[in-house]
N, CA and C atoms as an extended XYZ file, in Angstrom:
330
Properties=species:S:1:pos:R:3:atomname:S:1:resname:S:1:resid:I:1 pbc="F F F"
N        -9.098      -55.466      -22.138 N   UNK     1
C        -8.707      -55.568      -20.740 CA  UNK     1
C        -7.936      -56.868      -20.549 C   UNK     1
N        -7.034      -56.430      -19.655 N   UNK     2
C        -6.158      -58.037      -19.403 CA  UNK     2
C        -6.602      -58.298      -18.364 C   UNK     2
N        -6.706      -59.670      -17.625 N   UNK     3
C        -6.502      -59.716      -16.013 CA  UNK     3
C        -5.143      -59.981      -15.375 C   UNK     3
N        -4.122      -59.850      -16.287 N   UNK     4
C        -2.798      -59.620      -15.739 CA  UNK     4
C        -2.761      -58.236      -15.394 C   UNK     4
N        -2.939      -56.921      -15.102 N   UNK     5
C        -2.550      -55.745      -15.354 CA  UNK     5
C        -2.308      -55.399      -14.138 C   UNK     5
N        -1.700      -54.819      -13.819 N   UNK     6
C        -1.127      -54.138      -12.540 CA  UNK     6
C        -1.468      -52.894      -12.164 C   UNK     6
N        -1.151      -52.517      -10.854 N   UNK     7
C        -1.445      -50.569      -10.436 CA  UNK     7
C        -0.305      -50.403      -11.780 C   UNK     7
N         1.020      -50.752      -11.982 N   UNK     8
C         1.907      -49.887      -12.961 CA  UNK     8
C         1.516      -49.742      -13.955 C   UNK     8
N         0.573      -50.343      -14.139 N   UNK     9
C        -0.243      -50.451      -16.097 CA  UNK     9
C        -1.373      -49.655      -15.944 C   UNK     9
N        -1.718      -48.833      -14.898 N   UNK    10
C        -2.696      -47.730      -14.832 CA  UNK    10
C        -1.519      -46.318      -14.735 C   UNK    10
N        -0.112      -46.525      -14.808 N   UNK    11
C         0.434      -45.274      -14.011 CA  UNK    11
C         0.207      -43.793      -15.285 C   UNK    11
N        -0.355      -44.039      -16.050 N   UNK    12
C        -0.361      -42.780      -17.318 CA  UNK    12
C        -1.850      -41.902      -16.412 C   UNK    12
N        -2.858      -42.487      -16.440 N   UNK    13
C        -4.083      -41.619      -16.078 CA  UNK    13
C        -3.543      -41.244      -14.711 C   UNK    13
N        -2.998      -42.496      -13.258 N   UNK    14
C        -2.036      -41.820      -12.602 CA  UNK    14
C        -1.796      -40.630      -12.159 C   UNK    14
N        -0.883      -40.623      -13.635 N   UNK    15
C         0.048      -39.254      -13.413 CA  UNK    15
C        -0.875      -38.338      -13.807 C   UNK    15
N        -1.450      -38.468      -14.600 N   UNK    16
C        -2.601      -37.163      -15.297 CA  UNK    16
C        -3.284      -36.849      -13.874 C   UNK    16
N        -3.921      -37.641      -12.940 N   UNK    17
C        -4.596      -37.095      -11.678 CA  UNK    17
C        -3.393      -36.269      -11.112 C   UNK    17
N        -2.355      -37.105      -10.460 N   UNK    18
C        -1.320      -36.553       -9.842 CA  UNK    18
C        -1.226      -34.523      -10.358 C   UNK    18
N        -0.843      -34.552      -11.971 N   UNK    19
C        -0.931      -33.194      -12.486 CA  UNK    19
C        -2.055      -32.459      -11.876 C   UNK    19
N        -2.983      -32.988      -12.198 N   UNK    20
C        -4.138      -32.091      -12.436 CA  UNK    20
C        -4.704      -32.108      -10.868 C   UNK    20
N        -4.013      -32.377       -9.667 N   UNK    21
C        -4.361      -31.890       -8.396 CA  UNK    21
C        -3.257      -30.663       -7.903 C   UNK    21
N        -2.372      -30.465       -8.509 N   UNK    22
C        -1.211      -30.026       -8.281 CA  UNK    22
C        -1.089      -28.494       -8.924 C   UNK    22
N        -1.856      -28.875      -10.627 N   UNK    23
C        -3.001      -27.570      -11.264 CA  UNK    23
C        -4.012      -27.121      -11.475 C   UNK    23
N        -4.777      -27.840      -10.928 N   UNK    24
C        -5.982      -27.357      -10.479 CA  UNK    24
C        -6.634      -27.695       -9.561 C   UNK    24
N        -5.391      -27.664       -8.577 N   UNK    25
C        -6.363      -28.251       -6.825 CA  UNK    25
C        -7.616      -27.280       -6.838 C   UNK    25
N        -7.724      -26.194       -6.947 N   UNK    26
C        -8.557      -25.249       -6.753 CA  UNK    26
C        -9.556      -25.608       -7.395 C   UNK    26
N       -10.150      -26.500       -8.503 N   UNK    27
C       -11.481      -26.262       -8.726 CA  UNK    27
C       -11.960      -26.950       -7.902 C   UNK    27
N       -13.354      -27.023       -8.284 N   UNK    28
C       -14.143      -28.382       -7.879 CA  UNK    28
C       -13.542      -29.892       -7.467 C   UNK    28
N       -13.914      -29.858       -6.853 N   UNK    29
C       -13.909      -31.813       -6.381 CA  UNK    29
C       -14.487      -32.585       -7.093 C   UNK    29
N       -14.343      -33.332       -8.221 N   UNK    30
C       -14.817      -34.626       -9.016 CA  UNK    30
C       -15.365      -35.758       -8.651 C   UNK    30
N       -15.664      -36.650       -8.713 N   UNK    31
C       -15.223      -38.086       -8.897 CA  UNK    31
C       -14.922      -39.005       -9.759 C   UNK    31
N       -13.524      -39.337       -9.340 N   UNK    32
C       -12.740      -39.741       -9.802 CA  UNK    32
C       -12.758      -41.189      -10.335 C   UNK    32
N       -12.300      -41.208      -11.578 N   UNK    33
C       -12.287      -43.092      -11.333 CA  UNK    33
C       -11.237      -43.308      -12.942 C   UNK    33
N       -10.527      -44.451      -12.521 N   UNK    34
C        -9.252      -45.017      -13.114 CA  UNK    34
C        -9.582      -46.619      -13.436 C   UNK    34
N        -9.846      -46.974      -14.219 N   UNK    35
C       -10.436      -48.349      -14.416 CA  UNK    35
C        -9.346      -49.892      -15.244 C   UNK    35
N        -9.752      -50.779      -14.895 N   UNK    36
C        -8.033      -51.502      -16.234 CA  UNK    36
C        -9.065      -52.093      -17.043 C   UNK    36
N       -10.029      -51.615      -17.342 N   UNK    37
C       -10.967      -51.797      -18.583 CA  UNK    37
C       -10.232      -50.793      -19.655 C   UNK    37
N       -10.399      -49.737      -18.800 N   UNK    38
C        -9.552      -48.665      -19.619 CA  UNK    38
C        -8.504      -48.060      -19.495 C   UNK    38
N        -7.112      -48.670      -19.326 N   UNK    39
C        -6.158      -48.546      -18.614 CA  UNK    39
C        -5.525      -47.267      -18.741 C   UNK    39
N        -6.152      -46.155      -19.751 N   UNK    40
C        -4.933      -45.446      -20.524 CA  UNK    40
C        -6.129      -43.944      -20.149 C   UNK    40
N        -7.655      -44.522      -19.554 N   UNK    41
C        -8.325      -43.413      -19.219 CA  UNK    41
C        -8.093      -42.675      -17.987 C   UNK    41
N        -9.009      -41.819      -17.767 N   UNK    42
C        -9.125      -40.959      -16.708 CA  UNK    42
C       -10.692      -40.301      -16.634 C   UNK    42
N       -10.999      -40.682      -15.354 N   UNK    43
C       -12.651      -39.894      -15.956 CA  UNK    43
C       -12.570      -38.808      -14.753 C   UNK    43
N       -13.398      -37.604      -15.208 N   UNK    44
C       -13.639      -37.349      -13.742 CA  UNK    44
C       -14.978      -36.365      -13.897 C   UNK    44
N       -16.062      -36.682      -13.229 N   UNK    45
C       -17.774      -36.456      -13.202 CA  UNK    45
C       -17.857      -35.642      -11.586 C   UNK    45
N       -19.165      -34.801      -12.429 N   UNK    46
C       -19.155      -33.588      -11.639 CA  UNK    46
C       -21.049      -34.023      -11.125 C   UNK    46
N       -21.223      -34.227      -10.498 N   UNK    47
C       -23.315      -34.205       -9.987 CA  UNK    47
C       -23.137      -33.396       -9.719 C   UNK    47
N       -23.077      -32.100       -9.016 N   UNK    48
C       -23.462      -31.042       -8.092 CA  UNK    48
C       -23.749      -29.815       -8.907 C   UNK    48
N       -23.940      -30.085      -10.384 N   UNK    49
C       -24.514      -28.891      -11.392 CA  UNK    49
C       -23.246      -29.137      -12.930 C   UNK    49
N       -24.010      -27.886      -13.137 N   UNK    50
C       -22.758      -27.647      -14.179 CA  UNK    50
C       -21.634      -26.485      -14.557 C   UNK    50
N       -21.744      -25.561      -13.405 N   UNK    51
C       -20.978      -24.734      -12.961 CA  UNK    51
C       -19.242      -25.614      -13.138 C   UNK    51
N       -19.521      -26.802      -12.170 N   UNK    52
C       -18.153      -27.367      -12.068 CA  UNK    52
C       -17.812      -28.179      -13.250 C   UNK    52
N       -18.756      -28.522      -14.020 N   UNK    53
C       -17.875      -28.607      -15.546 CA  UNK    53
C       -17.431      -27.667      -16.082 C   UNK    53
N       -17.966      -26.386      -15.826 N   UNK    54
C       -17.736      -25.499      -17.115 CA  UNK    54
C       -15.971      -24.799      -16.574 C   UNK    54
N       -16.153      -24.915      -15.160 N   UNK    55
C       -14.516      -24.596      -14.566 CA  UNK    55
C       -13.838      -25.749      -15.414 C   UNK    55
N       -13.943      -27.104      -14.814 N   UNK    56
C       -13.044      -27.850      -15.539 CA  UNK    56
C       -12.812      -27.862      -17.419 C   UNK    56
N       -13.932      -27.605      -17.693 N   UNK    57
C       -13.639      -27.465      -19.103 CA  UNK    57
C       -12.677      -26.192      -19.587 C   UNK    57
N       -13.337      -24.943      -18.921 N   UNK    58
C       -12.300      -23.864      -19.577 CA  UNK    58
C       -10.599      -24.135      -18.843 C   UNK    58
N       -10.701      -24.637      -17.734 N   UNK    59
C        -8.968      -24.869      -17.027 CA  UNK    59
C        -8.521      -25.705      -18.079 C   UNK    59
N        -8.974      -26.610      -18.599 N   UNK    60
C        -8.817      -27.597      -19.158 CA  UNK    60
C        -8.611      -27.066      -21.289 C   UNK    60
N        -8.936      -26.036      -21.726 N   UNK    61
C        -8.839      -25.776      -22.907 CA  UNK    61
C        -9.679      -26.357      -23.489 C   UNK    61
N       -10.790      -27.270      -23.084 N   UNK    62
C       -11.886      -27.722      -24.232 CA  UNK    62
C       -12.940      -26.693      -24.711 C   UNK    62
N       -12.842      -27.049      -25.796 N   UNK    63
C       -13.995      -25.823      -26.608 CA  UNK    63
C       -15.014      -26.234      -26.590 C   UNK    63
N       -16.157      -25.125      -26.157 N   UNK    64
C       -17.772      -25.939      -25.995 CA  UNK    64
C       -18.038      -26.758      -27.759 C   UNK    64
N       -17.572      -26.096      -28.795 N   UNK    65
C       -17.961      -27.107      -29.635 CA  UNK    65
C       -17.244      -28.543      -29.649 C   UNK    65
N       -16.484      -28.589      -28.366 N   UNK    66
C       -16.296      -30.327      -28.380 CA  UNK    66
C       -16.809      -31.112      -27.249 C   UNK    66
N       -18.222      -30.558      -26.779 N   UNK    67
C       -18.549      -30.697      -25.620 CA  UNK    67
C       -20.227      -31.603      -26.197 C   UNK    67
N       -20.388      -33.103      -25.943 N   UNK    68
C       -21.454      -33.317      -26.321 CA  UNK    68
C       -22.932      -33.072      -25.517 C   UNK    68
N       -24.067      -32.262      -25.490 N   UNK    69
C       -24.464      -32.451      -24.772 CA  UNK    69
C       -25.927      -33.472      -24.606 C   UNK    69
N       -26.492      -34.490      -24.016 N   UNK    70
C       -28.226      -35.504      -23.993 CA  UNK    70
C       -28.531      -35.227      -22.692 C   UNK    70
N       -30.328      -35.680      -22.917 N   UNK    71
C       -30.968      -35.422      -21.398 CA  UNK    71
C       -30.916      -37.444      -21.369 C   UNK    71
N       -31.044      -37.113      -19.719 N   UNK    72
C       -31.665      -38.572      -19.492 CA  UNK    72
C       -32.264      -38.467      -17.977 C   UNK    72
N       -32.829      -39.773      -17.932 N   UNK    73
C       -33.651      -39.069      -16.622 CA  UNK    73
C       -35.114      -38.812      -17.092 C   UNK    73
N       -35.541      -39.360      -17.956 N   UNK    74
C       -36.919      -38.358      -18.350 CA  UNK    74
C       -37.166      -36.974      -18.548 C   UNK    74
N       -35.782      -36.781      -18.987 N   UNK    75
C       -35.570      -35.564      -19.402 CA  UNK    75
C       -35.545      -34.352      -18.200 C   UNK    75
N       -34.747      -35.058      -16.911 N   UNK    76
C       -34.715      -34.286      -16.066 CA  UNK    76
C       -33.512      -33.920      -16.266 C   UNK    76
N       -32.559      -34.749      -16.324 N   UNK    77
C       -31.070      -34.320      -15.783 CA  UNK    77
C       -29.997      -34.306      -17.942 C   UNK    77
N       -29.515      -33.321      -17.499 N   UNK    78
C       -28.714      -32.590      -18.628 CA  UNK    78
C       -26.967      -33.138      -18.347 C   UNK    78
N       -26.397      -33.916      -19.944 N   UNK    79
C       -25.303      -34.704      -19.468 CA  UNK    79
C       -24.166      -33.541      -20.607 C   UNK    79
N       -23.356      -33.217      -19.726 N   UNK    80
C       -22.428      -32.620      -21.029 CA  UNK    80
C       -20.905      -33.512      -20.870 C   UNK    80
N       -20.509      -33.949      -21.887 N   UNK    81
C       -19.395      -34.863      -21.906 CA  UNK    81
C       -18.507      -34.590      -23.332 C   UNK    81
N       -17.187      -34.422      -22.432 N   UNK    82
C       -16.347      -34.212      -23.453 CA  UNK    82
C       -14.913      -34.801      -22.963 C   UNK    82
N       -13.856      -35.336      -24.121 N   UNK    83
C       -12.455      -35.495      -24.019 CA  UNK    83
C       -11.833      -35.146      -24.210 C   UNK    83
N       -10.090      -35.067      -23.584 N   UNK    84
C        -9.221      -34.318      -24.080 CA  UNK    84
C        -8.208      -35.440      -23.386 C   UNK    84
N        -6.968      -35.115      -24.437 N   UNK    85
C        -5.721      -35.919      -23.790 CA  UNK    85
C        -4.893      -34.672      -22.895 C   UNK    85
N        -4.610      -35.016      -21.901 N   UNK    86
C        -3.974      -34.266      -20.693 CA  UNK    86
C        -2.856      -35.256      -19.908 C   UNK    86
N        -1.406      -35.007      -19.969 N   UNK    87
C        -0.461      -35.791      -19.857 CA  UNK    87
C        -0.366      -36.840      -19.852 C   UNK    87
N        -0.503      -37.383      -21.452 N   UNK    88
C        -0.698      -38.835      -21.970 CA  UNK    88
C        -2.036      -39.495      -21.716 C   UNK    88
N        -2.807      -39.251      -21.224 N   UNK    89
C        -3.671      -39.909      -20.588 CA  UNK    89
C        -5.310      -39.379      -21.730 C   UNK    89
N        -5.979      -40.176      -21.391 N   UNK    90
C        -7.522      -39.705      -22.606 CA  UNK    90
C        -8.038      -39.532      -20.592 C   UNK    90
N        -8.727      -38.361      -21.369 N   UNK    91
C        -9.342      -37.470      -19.976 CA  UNK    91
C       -10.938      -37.553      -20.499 C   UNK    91
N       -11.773      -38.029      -19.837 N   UNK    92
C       -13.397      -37.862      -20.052 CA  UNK    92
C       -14.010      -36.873      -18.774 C   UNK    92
N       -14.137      -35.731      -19.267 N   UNK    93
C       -14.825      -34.780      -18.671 CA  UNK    93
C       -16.288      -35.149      -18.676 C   UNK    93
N       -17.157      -35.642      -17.544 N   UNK    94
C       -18.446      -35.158      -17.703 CA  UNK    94
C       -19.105      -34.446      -16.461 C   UNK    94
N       -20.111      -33.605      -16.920 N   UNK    95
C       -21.309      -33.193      -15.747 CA  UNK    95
C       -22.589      -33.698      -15.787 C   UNK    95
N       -22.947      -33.535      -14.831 N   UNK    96
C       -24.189      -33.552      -14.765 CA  UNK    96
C       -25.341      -32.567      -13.828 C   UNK    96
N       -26.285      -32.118      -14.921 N   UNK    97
C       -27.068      -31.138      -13.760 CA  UNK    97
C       -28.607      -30.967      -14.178 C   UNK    97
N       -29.446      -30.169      -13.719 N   UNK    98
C       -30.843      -30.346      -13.619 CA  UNK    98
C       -31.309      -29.269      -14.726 C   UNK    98
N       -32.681      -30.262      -15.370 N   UNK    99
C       -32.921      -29.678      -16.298 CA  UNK    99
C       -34.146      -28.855      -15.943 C   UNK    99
N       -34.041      -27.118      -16.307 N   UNK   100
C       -35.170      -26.380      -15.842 CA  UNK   100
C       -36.662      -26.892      -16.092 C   UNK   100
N       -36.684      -26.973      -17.026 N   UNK   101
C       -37.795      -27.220      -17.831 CA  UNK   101
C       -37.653      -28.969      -18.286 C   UNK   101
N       -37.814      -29.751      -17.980 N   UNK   102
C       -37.985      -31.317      -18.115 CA  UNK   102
C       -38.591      -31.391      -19.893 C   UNK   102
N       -37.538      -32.055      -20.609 N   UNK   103
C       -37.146      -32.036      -21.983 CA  UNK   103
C       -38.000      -33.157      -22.278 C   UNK   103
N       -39.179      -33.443      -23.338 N   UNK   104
C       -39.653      -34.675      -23.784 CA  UNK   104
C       -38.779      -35.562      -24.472 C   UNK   104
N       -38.399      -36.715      -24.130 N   UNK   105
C       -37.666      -37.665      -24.479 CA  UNK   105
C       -37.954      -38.770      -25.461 C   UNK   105
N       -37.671      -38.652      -26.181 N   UNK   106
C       -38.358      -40.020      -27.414 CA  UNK   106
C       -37.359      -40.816      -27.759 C   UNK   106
N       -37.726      -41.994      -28.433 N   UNK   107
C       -37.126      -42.757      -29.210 CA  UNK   107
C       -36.121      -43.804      -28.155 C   UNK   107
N       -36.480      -43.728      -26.456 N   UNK   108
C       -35.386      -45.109      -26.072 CA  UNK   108
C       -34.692      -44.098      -25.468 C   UNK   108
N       -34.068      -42.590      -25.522 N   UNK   109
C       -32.800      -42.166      -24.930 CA  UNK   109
C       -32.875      -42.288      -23.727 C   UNK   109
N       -31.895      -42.380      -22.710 N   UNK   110
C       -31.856      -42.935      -21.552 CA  UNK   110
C       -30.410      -41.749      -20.967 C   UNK   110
């Protein structure tokens, strides 16, 4: 990260939002976030289940085998996270949603 960096030194993830409201206004609503830690990312996280990952993932061409999934939460809540580059930009897809059955958690995972 620099602390010189500018809005123009974020304009790649940017444009990747810009696209991806334009092609897929229609899914789900995200939240969004563009950081100059990571100037070249794009994240965009789903709480409200995992229905709205699985839209963004198939609009998106990611294959569930590139989809990681951990519990955390005490094994309440189920995290599926995956990347893809989408007009220049590194795209971090994640969800998050509730786990039926509360998963025993060992070893520290969080």
């Amino acid at each position: 990260m620099s602390e010189n960096l500018t809005l123009d030194d974020l304009v790649v993830p940017l444009c990747a939002l810009r696209l991806l409201a334009v092609d897929f206004g229609h899914l789900p609503a995200p939240s969004v976030s563009i950081s100059p830690i990571y100037p070249d990312r794009l994240e965009l996280s789903l709480h409200s289940g995992l229905p709205g990952f699985e839209a963004w993932r198939e609009a998106l061409a990611i294959v569930p085998e590139d989809v990681n999934y951990r519990v955390q939460s005490d094994g309440r809540t189920c995290v599926l996270r995956s990347t893809a580059v989408y007009a220049g930009a590194e795209l971090e897809l994640i969800g998050y949603g509730d786990v039926a059955v509360p998963v025993s958690v060992e070893g520290g995972a969080a």
